[in-house]
N, C-alpha and C positions, 0 to 999 in steps of 0.2 A: 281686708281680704285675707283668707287662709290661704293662700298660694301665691302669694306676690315674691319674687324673688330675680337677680339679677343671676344668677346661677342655672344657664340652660342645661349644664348635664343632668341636673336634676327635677323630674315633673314633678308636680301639684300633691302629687298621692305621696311623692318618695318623700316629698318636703314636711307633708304633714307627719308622715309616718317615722321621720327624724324628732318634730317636734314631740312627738306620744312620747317617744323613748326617753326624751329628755325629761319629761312632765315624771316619769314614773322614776327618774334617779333618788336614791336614798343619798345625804336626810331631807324629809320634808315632801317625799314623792308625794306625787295625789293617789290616794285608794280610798275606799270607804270602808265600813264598818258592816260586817256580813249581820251582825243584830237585826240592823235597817232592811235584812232583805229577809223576805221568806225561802227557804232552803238554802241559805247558805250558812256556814258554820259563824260560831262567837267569834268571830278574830278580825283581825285586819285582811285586807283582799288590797295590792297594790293595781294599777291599774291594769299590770301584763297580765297579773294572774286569774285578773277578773275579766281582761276577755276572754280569756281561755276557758273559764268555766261560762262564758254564756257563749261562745262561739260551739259550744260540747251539744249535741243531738239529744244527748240524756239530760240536759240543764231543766227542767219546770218550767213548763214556759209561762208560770204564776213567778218565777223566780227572771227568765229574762224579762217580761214586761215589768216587773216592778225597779230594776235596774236601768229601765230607757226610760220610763217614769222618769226616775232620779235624774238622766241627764238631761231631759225635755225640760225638767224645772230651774237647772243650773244652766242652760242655757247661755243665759244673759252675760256669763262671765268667759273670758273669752279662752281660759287655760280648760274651761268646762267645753267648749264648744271646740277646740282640738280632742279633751279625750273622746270626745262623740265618736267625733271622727276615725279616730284612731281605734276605736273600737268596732266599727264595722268595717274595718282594713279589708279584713280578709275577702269579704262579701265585694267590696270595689276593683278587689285583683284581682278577682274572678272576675268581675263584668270585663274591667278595661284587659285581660290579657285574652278573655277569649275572643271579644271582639276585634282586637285590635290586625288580624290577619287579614279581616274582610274591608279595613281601613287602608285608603290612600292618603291622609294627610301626617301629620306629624304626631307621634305616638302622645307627646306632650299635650299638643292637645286634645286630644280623644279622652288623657286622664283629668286634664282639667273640664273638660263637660260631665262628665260623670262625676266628677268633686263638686262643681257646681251643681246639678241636678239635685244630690241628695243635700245639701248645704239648701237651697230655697226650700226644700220639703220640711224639713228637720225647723227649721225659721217660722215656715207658717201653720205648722199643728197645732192645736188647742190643749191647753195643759192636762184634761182628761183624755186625750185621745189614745183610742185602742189598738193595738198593735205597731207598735212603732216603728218598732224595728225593720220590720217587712214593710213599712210604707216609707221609709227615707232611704231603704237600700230600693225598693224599686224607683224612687224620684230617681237615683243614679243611674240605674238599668235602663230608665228610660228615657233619661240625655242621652247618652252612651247610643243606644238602640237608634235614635234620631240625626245623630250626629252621624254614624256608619252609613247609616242608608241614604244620606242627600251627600255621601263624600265615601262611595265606596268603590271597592276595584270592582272593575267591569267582569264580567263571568262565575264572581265569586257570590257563594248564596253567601244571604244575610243570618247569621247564627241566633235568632232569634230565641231558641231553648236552650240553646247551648249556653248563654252570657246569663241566662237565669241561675244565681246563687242557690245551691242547694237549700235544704232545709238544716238549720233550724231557722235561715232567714227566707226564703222562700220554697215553691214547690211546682216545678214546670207543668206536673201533671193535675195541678188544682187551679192554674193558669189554663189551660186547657177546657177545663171542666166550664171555669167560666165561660171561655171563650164558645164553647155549644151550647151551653143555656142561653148566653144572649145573641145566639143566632148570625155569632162573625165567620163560623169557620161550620161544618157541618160535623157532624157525628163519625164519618165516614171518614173525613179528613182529620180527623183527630187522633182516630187512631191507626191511621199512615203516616201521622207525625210520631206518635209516641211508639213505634215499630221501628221507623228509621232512624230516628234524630235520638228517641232515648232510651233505645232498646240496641241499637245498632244494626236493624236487621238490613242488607244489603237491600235495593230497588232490584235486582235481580231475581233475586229470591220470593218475590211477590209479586213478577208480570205475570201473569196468566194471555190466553187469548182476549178476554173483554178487554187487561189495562195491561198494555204492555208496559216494559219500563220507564219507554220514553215518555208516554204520556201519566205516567205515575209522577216523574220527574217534573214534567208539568204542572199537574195538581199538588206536586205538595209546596214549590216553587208560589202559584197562586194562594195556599192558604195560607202559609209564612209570611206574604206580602199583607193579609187582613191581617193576618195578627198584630204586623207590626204598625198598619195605619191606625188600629182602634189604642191599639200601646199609647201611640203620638199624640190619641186625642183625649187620654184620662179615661176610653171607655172601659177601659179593663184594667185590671190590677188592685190591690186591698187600697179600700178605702174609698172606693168608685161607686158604691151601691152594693156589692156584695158582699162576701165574706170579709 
């Protein structure tokens, strides 16, 4: 297991993200050879420096996929299957801190389902499979997303866009897009999500006479609860059948 440890003050994520930092100490850290990659320069890339350039918005994403290539084939080795890890860091501290406010149990374990989630994803891909990255950071997003909702504080909404990892690992509102083509969430309600949750626009400011607030609060309350059933059951997210 990546997270086994006798050490509570520190969760699953901090532990792995201890062990990345160690893997990358000179002499002898792990990086690769940017040759092997398409845009990235001749030279050595240590591992810090190489999630930084694939964690970068501007990175190719002929350049991040050919780098999770690299680590879906290294896999089997087990200092390969911490830098994985360690390399979609950021993308997991975003799941586990934004959800973790709508969580009642122990922060630790909130981070260790979302370490496990992407951990069985990353485990069962097929060594051609495409887009990697956004399909083992959402296996985490969508432990994470599961574990909140069967162990969540009572009155508090579920952040279901919110714990969605930007891009360049994922894209709330291409999650979205999904979710009204396959008919979970309506059109209507899609874009009362992407107004409030990622626009920020107040329920106030869009009651009218037909939807007051309250009942705004309502429906976007009911369309967050489909999103996050179809989440639970693989019907949505890369790699399910669409994009």
């Amino acid at each position: 297991m990546l997270y086994e440890s006798e050490n509570t003050a520190e969760s699953s994520l901090d532990l792995v993200e201890r062990s990345f930092l160690t893997l990358t100490e000179s002499p002898g850290g792990l990086g690769v050879n940017g040759a092997d990659f398409p845009g990235l320069a001749d030279r050595w890339f240590g591992l810090r420096e190489l999630r930084v350039e694939v964690d970068r918005p501007q990175t190719a994403v002929v350049t991040r996929q050919a780098v999770w290539a690299f680590l879906l084939r290294s896999r089997e080795v087990d200092a390969w299957k911490v830098a994985a890890v360690g390399m979609a860091m950021p993308a997991l501290r975003h799941i586990a801190a934004t959800l973790a406010p709508a969580y009642r149990g122990d922060i630790a374990d909130l981070d260790a389902e979302v370490l496990t989630g992407f951990v069985e994803v990353f485990a069962g891909l097929p060594a051609g499979a495409r887009g990697i990255a956004a399909r083992v950071v959402f296996g985490g997003y969508r432990a994470g997303l599961a574990e909140v909702d069967s162990y969540g504080r009572p009155g508090t909404d579920l952040p279901v866009l919110g714990a969605v990892p930007p891009w360049p690992w994922l894209d709330a509102r291409w999650l979205l897009a999904q979710a009204t083509e396959r008919e979970v969430i309506s059109p209507e309600d899609a874009r009362l999500l992407v107004a409030t949750r990622l626009r920020g626009v107040a329920l106030a400011e869009l009651s009218s006479r037909q939807w007051p607030g309250e009942e705004l609060a309502v429906r976007r309350r009911r369309a967050e609860r489909c999103l996050a059933a179809a989440i639970a059951v693989s019907d949505l997210g890369p790699g399910t059948g669409g994009r």
